[in-house]
VEXVEX-369642 format. One record per residue (C-alpha): residue in three letters; x, y, z. Coordinates in steps of 0.02 Angstrom, whole numbers, padded with zeros to 5 digits, always signed. Example, Ala and Ser with C-alpha at 12.3 -4.5 7.8 and 13.67 -1.06 7.14 Angstrom:
ALA+00615-00225+00390;SER+00684-00053+00357;
//
This chain:
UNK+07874-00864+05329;UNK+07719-00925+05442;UNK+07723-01100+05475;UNK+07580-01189+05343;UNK+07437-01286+05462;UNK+07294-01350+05377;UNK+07132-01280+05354;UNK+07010-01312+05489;UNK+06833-01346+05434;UNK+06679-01364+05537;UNK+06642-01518+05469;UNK+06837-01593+05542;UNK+06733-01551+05721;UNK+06571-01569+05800;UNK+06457-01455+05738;UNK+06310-01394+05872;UNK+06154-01319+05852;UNK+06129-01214+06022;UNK+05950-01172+06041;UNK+05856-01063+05998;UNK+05868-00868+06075;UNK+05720-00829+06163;UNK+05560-00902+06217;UNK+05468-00869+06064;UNK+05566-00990+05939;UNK+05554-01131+06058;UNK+05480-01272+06002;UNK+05335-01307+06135;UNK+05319-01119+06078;UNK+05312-01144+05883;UNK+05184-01281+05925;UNK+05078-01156+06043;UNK+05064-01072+05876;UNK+05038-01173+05753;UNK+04884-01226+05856;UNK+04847-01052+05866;UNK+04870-01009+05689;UNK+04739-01158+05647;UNK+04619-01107+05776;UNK+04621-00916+05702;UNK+04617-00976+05507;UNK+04454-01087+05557;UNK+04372-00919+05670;UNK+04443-00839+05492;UNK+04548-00690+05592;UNK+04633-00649+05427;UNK+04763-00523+05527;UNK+04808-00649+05660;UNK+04839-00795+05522;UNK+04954-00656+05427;UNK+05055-00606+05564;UNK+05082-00790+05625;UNK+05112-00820+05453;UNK+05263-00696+05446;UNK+05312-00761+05586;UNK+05331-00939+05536;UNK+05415-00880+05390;UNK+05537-00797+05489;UNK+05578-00931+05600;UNK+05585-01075+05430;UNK+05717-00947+05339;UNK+05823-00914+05503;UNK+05827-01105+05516;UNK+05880-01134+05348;UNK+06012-01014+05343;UNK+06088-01055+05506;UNK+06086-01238+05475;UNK+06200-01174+05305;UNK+06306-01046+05395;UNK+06435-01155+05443;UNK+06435-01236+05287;UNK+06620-01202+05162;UNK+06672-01121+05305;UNK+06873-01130+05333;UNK+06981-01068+05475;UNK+07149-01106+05498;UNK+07284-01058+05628;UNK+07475-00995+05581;UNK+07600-00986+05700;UNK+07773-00921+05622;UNK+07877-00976+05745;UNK+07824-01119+05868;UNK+07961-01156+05954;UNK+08048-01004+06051;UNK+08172-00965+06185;UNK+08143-00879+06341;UNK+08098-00686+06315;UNK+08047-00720+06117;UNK+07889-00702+06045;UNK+07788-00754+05901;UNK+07658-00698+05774;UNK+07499-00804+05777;UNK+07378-00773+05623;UNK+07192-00812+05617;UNK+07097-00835+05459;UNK+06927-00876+05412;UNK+06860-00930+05244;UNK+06677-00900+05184;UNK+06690-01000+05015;UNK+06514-01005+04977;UNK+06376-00869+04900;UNK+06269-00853+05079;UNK+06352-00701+05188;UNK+06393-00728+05349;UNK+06295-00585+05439;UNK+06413-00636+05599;UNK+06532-00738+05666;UNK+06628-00776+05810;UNK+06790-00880+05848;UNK+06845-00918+06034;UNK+07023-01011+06031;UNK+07086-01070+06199;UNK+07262-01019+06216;UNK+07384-01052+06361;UNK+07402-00917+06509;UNK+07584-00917+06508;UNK+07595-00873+06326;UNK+07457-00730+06341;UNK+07520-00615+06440;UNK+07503-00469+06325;UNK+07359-00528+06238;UNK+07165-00492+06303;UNK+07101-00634+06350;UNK+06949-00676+06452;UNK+06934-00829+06574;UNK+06897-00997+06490;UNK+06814-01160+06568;UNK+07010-01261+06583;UNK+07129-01180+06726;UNK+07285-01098+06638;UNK+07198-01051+06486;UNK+07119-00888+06417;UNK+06980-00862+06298;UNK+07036-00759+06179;UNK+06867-00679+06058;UNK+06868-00612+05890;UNK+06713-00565+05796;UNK+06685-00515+05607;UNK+06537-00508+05460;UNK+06603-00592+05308;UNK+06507-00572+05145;UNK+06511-00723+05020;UNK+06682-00780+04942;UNK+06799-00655+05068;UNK+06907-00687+05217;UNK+06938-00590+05376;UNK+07101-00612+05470;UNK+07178-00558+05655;UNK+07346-00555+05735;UNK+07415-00581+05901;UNK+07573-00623+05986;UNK+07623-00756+06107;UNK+07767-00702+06224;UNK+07863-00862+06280;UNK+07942-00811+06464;UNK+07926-01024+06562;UNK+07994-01174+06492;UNK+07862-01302+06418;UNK+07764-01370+06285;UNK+07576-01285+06267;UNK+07456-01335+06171;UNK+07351-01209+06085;UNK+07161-01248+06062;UNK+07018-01317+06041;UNK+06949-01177+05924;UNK+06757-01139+05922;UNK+06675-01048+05794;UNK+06500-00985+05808;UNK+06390-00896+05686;UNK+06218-00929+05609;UNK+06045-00808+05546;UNK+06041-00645+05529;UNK+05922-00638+05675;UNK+06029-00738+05783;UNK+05882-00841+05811;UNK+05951-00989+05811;UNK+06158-01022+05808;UNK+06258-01151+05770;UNK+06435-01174+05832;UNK+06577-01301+05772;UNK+06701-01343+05912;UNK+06849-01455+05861;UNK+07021-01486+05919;UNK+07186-01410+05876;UNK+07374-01501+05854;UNK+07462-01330+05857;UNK+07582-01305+06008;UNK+07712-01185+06053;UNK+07864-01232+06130;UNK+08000-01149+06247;UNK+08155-01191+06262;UNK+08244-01198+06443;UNK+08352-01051+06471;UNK+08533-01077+06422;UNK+08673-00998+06534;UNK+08847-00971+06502;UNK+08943-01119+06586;UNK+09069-01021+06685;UNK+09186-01133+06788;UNK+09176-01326+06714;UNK+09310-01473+06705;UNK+09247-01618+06620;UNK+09349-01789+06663;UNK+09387-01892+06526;UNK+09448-02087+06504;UNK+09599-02091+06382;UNK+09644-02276+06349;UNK+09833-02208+06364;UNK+09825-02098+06523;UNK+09773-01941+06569;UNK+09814-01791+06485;UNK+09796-01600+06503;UNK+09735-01569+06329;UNK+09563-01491+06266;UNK+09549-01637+06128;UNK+09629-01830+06166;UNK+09634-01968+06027;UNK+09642-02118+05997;UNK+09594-02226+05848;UNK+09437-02274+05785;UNK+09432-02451+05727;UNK+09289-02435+05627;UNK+09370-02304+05509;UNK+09524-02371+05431;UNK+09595-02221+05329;UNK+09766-02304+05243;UNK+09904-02421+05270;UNK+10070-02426+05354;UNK+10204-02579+05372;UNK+10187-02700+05522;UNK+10282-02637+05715;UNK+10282-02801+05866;UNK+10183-02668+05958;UNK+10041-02681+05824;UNK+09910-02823+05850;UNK+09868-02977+05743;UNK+09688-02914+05730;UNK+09742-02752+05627;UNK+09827-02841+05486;UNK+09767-02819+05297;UNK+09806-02998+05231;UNK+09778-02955+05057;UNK+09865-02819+05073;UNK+10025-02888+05153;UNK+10016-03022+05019;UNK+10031-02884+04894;UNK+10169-02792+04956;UNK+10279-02989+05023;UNK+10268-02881+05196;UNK+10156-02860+05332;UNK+10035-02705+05305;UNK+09909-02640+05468;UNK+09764-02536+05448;UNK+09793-02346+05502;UNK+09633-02285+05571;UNK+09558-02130+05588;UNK+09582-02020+05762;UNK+09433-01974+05866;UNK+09417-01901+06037;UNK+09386-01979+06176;UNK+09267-01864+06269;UNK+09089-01919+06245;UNK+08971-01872+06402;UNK+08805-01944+06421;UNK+08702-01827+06545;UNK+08572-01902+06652;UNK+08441-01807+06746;UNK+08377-01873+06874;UNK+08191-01824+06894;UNK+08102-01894+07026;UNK+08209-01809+07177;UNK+08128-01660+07146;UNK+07958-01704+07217;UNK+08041-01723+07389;UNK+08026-01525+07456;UNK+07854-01457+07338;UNK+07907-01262+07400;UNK+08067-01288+07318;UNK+08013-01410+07184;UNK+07993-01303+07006;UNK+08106-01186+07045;UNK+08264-01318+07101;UNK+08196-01426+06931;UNK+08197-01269+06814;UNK+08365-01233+06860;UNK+08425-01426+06834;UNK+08367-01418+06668;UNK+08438-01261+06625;UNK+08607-01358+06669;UNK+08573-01501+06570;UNK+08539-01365+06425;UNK+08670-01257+06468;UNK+08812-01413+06480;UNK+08756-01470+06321;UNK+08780-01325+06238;UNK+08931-01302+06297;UNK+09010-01468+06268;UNK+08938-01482+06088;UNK+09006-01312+06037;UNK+09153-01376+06107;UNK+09154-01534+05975;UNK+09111-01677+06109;UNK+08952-01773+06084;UNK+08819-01788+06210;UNK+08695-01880+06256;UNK+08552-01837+06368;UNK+08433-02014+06467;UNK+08328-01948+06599;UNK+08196-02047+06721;UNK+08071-01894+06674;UNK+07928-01896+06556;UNK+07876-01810+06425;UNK+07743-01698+06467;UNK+07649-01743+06273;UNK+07710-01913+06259;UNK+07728-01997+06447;UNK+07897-02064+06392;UNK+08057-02050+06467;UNK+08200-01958+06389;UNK+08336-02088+06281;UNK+08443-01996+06161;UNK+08616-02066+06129;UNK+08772-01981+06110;UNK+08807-01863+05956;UNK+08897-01689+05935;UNK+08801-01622+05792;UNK+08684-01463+05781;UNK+08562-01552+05763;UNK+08597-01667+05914;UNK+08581-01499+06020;UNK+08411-01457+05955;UNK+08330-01631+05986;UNK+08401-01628+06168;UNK+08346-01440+06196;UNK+08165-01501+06113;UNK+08181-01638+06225;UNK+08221-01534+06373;UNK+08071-01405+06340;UNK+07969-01570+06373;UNK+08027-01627+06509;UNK+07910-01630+06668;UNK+07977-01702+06867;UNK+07831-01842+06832;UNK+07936-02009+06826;UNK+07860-02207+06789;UNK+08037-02277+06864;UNK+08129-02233+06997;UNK+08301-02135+06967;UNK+08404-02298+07020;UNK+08300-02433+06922;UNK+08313-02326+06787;UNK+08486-02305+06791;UNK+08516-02481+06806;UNK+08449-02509+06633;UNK+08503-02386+06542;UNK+08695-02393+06611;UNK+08705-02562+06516;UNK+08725-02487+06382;UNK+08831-02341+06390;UNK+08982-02374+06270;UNK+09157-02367+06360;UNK+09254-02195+06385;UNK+09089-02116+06433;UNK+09080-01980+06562;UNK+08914-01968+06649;UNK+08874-01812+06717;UNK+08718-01855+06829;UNK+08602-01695+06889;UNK+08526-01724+07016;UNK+08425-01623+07157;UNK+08471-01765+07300;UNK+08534-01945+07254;UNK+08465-02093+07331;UNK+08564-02230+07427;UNK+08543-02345+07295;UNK+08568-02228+07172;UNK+08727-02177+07251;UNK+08781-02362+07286;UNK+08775-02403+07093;UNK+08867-02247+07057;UNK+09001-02304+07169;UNK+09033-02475+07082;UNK+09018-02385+06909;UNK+09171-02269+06994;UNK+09258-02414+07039;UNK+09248-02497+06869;UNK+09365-02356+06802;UNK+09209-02220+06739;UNK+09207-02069+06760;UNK+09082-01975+06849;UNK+09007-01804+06904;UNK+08878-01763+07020;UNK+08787-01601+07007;UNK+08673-01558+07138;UNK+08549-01404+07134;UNK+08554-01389+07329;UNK+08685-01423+07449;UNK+08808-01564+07420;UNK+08796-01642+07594;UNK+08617-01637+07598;UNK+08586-01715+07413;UNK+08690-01872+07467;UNK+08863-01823+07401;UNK+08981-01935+07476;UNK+09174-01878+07439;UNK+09205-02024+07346;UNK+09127-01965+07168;UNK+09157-01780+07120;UNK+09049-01692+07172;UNK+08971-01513+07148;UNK+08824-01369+07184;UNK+08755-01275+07047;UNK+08703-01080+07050;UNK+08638-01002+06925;UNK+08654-00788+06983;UNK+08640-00652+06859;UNK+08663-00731+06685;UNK+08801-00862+06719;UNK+08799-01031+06772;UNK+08904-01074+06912;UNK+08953-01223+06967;UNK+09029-01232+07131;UNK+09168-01303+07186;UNK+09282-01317+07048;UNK+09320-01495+07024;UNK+09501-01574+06957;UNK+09503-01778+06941;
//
């Protein structure tokens, strides 16, 4: 089913009166004759007071009924699906309302759409770079509704704002129309593209050791799930009191198991600015990573967070989701992601700096990156030497990015349909 937007009125807007067509409806005109029209009804030229007569007439009902044309006039926008992936497209239905008894003998809505989403759509060129003008025209008698359809093909990551939406209409004569120009909240957004992860070993921190298993536990002391009798291994802390003074023994809380794995990605946005002729395209592909690894990881069961130094292209805010593994985690990063612009307020390292304070313990940080600063790289070190894990993955070459041996390090590709990340990395 269509999305439900709200009726748009004219009176939501600013309404406009343009002026009038032609030189004969002017107003220095209509005062050239009036003063004519009294001149000729004192000379009593009976034929040149009628016809000025009619035409004053004329001009009076034109400006009546245009200055009621927009009046009880809806329009409203429905888009059925606004947020897409690459290579999906979406129905977009206009409407307009004429709920009053004056006909509309013509009207005319221009809506500004973006040029990236109207590639099969006619569209003329509109006043804002990147947009199209996209015209539809219709007569509407009173109390009916006329209604068009087009579709928006999504093909580039981003967020798009549709709008502002103009409607024009007035007389009969089209002496003199009025237009009501207003702003629109719809938007369409697409999501990055999302490649299968094809070579990918995630290091974990297991509070027992390392190892080789697709899911590690350990227990959650915030669940307690039952009771079991007291071992010398077990610690003071995990002792149910009452409990033990129930049974004349020693009872500890069993809790419940939970993995281990939780990764917190971190793009890293502002490297990207460094080489412009490489610049969207080395940026597109690190956020089809940061979609891609998500996806993967989350299918997988391990939650994920995503904290990025790059603003939101609608909002100006950087990216701060914490870690979760449900479906609904994946959409608010992907929505997140579709967002996302190489514009940063701080720098990659000062932004790190913050936000690493609070990443909880047994987090693995997967940082993407197109180059990593020396700072950058010198906080990642101590972080590596503190016992977290890390992974570095660069969109260019390693050695130029500022890889340095010490923290695992690797290239992403992205050829054909798969996303490759080279070399294979084991720690």
């Amino acid at each position: 089913m269509p999305e439900t937007q709200p009726s748009i009125r004219p009176e939501e807007g600013r309404t406009f009166a343009a002026q009038a067509s032609g030189y004969l409806l002017h107003k220095a005109s209509l005062y050239t004759l009036a003063g004519i029209l009294f001149l000729a009804a004192w000379k009593g030229q009976a034929g040149i007071v009628i016809l000025l007569g009619l035409v004053f007439s004329v001009a009076g009902l034109a400006g009546l009924w245009s200055r009621v044309s927009l009046a009880r006039v809806h329009c409203r926008r429905l888009i059925r699906e606004n947020r897409l992936f690459p290579g999906e497209s979406t129905e977009v239905i206009m409407e307009i309302y004429n709920r009053k008894p004056l006909p509309l003998p013509w009207v005319k809505v221009d809506d500004e759409i973006p040029a990236e989403l109207a590639r099969d759509v006619a569209v003329e060129p509109a006043s804002r770079p990147g947009f199209g003008l996209l015209t539809r025209s219709a007569s509407l008698l009173w109390y009916r509704k006329a209604s068009w359809k087009y579709r928006l093909q999504g093909e580039k990551r981003g967020y798009y704002r549709i709008g502002p939406l103009t409607l024009t209409s007035g007389d009969i004569f089209g002496f003199f129309p009025r237009w009501a120009s207003f702003p629109s909240t719809d938007f369409v957004l697409v999501y990055p593209r999302i490649f299968p992860v094809e070579q990918l070993e995630i290091p974990s921190l297991h509070p027992m050791g390392e190892a080789r298993t697709r899911r590690r536990l350990f227990q959650d002391p915030t669940r307690a799930i039952g009771l079991r009798d007291y071992l010398p291994q077990d610690g003071l802390k995990h002792i149910h009191w009452k409990a033990s003074a129930r049974h004349q023994q020693l009872q500890v809380k069993v809790f419940e198991p939970t993995t281990t794995l939780k990764v917190s990605l971190f793009l890293a946005g502002d490297g990207f600015q460094q080489d412009p002729s490489r610049a969207g395209e080395e940026f597109e592909l690190a956020v089809s990573a940061a979609a891609s690894i998500a996806h993967y990881l989350i299918d997988q069961g391990t939650p994920v967070g995503l904290i990025s130094n790059a603003c939101r292209v609608d909002s100006g805010q950087a990216i701060q989701i914490p870690a979760g593994g449900s479906r609904d985690q994946f959409m608010e990063i992907l929505d997140a992601l579709a967002r996302v612009t190489p514009r940063c307020k701080d720098s990659a390292e000062t932004f790190f700096q913050r936000e690493s304070q609070s990443l909880t313990s047994g987090t693995t940080l997967i940082l993407i990156a197109s180059r990593v600063p020396d700072p950058l790289l010198w906080q990642l070190r101590d972080l590596k030497e503190s016992g977290s894990k890390l992974l570095l993955l660069l969109t260019g070459d390693p050695q130029e990015g500022g890889g340095d041996g010490f923290i695992p390090t690797c290239s992403i590709r992205h050829p054909g349909s798969l996303l490759r990340i080279h070399p294979e990395v084991r720690v």
